[in-house]
N, C-alpha and C positions, 0 to 999 in steps of 0.2 A: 570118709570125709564128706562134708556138705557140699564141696567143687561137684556135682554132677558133671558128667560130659557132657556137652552142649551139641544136643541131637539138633542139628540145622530144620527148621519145620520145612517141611515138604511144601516143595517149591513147584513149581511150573518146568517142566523140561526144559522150555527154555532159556530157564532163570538159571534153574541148577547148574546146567551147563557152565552159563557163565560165571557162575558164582567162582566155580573152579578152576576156570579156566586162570589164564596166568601165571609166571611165575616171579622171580627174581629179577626187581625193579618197575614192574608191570607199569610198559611205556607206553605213552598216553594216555595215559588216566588222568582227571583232572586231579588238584591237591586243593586243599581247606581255602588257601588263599583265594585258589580261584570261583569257589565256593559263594566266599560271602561278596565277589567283586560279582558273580551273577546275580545274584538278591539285589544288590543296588543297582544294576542294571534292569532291573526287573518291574521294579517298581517306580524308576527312574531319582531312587535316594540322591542326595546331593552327601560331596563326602566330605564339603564343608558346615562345621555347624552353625556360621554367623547366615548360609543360606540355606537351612532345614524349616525356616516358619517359610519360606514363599514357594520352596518344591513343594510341602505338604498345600500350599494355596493351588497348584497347579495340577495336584490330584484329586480335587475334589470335582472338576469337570470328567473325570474319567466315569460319573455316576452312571451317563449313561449306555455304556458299554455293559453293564450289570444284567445278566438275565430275569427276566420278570418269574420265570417257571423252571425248575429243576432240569423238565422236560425239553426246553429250550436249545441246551445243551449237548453238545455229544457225547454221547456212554466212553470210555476209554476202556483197556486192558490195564490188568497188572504190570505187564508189562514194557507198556506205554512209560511208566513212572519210572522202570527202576534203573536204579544209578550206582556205578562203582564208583569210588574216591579215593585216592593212595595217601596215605601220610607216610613223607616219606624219610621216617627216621634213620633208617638203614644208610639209605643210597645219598642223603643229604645231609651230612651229620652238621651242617650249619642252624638249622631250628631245631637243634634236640637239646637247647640249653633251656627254651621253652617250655619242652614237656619234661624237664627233669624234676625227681624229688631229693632228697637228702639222703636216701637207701638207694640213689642210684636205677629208681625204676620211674615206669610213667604217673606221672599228675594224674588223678584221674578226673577230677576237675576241671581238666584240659578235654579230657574224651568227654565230657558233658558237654561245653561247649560247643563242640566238634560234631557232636550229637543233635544238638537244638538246632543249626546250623541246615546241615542236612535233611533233619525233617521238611523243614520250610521247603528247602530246593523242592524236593521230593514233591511235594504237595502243587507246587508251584508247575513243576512239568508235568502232574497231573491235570493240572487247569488250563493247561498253555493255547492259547487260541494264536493259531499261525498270523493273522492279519495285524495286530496291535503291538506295539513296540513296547509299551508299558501294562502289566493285567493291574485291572481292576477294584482287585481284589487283597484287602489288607489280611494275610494268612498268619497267625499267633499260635504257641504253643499253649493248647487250652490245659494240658496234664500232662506227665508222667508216668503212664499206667504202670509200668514195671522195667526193671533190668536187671538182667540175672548175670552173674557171672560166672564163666567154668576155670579160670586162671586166677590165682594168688597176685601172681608179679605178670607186669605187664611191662615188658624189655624195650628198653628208652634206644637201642642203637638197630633195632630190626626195624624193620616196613612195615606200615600197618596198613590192612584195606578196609573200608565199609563200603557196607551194600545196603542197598533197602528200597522198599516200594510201598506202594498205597495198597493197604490190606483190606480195607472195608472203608464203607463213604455211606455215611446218611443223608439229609438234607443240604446239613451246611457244615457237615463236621467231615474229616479223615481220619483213620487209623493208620498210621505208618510203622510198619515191623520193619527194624534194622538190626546189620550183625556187623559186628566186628571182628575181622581175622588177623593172625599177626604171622608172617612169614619166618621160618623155621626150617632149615635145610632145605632149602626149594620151595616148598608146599606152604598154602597158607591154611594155619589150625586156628580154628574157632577159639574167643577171649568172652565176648558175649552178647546177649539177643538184649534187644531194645523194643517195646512197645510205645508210641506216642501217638496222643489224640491232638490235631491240630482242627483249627476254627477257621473258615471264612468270614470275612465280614468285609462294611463296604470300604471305598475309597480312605472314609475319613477315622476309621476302626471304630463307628460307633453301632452299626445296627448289624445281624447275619447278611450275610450273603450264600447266595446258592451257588452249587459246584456240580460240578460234570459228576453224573452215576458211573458206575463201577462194573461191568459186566465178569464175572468168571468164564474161563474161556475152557474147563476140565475139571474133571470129579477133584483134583487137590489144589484149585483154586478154589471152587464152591465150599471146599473143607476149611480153607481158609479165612474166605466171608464169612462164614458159620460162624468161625470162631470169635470175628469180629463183631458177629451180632451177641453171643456169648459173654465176650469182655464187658459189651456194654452194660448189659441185664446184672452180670455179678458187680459193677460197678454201684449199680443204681442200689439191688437190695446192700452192698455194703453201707452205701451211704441213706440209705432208711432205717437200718439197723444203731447209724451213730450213735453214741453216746452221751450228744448234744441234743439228739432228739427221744431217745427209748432210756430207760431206764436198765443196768445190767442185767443180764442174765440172775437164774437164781445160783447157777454156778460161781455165775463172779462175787455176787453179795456174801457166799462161804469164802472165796480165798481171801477178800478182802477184809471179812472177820475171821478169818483162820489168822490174818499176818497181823492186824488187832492183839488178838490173844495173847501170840508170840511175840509183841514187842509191851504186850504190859510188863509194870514193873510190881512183881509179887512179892516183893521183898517188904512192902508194908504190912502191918498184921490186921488180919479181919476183913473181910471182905467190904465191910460196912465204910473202913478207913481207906481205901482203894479209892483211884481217881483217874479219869479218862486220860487226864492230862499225862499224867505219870506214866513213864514212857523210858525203856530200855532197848539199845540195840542190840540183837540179837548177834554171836559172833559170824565172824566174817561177812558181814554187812555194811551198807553206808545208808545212809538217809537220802533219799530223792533228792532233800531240799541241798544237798552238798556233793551231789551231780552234777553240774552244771556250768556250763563256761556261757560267758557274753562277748560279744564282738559289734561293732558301729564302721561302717562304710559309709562314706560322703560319694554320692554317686557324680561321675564327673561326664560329663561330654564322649570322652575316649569311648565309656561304655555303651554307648547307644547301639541301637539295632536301625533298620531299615527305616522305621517310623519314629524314630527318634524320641524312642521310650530304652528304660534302662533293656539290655540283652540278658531275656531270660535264662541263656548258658550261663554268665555270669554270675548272676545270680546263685545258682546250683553251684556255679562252683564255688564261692564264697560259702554258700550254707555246708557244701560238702566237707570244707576244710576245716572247719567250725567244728560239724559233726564228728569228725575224722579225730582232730585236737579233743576233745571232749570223750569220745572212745578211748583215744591214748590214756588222758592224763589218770582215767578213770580205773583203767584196766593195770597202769604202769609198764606198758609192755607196748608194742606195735598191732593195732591194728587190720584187718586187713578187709576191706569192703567185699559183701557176697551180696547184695541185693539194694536198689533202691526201687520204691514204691510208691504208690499215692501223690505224686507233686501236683498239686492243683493251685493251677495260677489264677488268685483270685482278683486282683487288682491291681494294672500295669504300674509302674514306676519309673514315676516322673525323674528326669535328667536335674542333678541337683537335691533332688532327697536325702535326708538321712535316713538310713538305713539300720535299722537296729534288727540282728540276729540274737536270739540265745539258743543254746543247743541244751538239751536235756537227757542226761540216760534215765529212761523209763521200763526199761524190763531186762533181766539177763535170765540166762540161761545154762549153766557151763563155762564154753567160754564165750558164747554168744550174747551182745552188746548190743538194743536197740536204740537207737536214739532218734529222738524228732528235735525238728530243726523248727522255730518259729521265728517266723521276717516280718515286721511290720515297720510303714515307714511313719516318720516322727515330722509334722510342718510347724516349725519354729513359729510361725507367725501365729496361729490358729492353736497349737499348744495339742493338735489332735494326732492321737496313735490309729492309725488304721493296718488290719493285718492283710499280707499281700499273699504269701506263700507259707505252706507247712509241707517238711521235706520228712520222710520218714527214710534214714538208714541202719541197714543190718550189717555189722560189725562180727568179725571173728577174731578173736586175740591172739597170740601166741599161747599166753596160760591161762590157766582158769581164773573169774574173776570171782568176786563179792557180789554177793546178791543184792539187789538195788531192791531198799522197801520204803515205802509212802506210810508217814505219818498219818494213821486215821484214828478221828472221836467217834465212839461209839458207833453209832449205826447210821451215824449221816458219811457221806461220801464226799469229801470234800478232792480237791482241782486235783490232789497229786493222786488219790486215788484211781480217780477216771484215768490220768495218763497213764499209770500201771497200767489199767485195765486195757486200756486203748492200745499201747505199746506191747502190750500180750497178745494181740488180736492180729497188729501186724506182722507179729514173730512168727505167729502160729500159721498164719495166711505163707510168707516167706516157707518156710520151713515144708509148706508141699510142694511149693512148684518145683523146689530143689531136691 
């Protein structure tokens, strides 16, 4: 099975300890709610939105509380940051109507959410200067670097905990690794590890800000930075590598005239009478261009976050569900999420946007189902599409599916090609960590 066991990364003694520690009901832990009521405490959000333009007026004097120099700041610990949180579906079966699905198990959508939520905290008690009631600092979830999961179903009537901390810190960025465990006979068993890159920036989210450095306190903390410094570097050659910017591999220019070949159509006589256009699907196949589901979100007030921009979990979870529906319809069968990757939030959204998603399958494999999710939102007045986010999910079906192949002419590479290609890359990327 591609479920690997989800080997906890070596933690800090101290952490580990507490990772463990706890069992059935684990009392006094905070819960989600109290989560996001810190965030607005934190940045002193108002939680009405007829007064979100004069609190955001009343945080732009916080500038200068801002440090001028990295150095400025005090170094903190891992430890310093990390946080446990109970959701507690077990012990409180009153919010489990929230995370339920139609098969009876958790939204995962919901643990996206729940996910983005967290990061921030995380980040946020990283940065925390004892003296000021509000920081300074507007903290955004700049990516997604990955999530992996070790569980199929994720049980809507058990407890669930996460934990997580600041893993590595550059100038004005964090890495925050997070886990989520779900209580089972006493003990809580690992469901799955979270990587996310969060941004400082100032008062009014427009320029960086700098954040307190990061000291390793032991040889598997400094293992951990390492890794953080590692993520970043494979991040960058991935994305010098794009396919927006390089031209494919000469590997990919064979499979993409290997799947050419296999969908002309030979059935006219003569080579000479042959036509690029002319095109057969090969069996058990579908064409890219009839992959594909759409969906439109009116972004309303409810959804804002602290700065009173749309909530990037929401976000994720509308693309997830999207991606999820579009796995389904495509597969005919239930899906089941093993990986998401790559989320890079490239332009916040505004409260009141339209939101246009389409979700795409662009590579399978067996029974393995990639899909990217594309979000851009649409201003009615201006008539102009700007793209905000691309969600990349790896799906496992029940049965085996059809091969998903992109219509291509001759030797140029047109848009569905590249997404095959692209959506090969994230399979193949998936497919080691697990």
């Amino acid at each position: 099975s591609a479920y690997r066991l989800c080997i906890m990364r070596k933690l800090p003694s101290v952490l580990a300890r507490t990772l463990t520690s706890g069992t059935s009901g684990s009392p006094g832990l905070p819960d989600m709610s109290e989560v996001r009521s810190k965030l607005r405490d934190i940045v002193g959000a108002s939680t009405n939105w007829r007064d979100h333009v004069q609190a955001m007026q009343e945080r732009k004097a916080l500038h200068t509380l801002l440090a001028k120099r990295q150095e400025d700041l005090p170094p903190r610990r891992m430890k310093d940051s990390y946080l446990e949180v109970i959701l507690p579906l077990g012990s409180q079966p009153e919010i489990r109507e929230k995370y339920l699905n139609v098969h009876n198990s958790v939204r995962f959508g919901r643990i996206l959410e729940d996910l983005d939520s967290l990061g921030v905290l995380i980040c946020y008690t990283h940065t925390k200067q004892e003296k000021q009631p509000w920081s300074p600092l507007s903290i955004v979830t700049a990516l997604v670097d990955k999530i992996n999961l070790c569980q199929k179903i994720i049980h809507p009537d058990c407890d669930i905990k996460f934990t997580g901390n600041v893993s590595w810190v550059g100038k004005t960025s964090m890495e925050v690794k997070m886990r989520m465990l779900q209580l089972h006979g006493g003990d809580y068993s690992p469901v799955l590890d979270a990587t996310f890159v969060m941004v400082a920036r100032d008062p009014e989210n427009k320029r960086p800000a700098f954040v307190n450095p990061l000291i390793p306190e032991s040889p598997e903390e400094e293992e951990i930075f390492k890794q953080g410094e590692l993520n970043k570097m494979r991040r960058i050659d991935f994305s010098t590598a794009s396919l927006l910017k390089m031209a494919p591999t000469a590997e990919e220019r064979n499979i993409v005239h290997d799947i050419f070949l296999n969908t002309l159509d030979t059935r006219q006589e003569g080579e000479g009478t042959m036509s690029f256009q002319s095109r057969k699907l090969p069996p058990s196949s579908v064409w890219m261009e009839d992959a594909k589901l759409k969906a439109l979100q009116i972004c309303h007030p409810e959804e804002r976050n602290i700065f009173n921009r749309i909530f990037g979990g929401f976000l994720m979870r509308k693309a997830f569900e999207l991606g999820w529906a579009t796995a389904c319809s495509y597969g005919s069968s239930r899906p089941f999420i093993v990986s998401v990757d790559d989320i890079m939030f490239q332009k916040p959204v505004e409260v009141g946007s339209l939101l246009l998603l389409s979700g795409q399958v662009c590579y399978t494999e067996n029974n393995y189902i990639q899909v990217r999710v594309h979000s851009e939102v649409y201003n009615a007045n201006t008539r102009e599409h700007h793209t905000t986010n691309i969600f990349h999910f790896t799906f496992i079906s029940e049965n085996e599916v059809p091969q998903v192949v992109p219509k291509t002419y001759g030797g140029k590479y047109p848009i569905k090609s590249m997404l095959y290609l692209d959506g090969k890359r994230h399979f193949t990327a998936v497919m080691k960590e697990i």
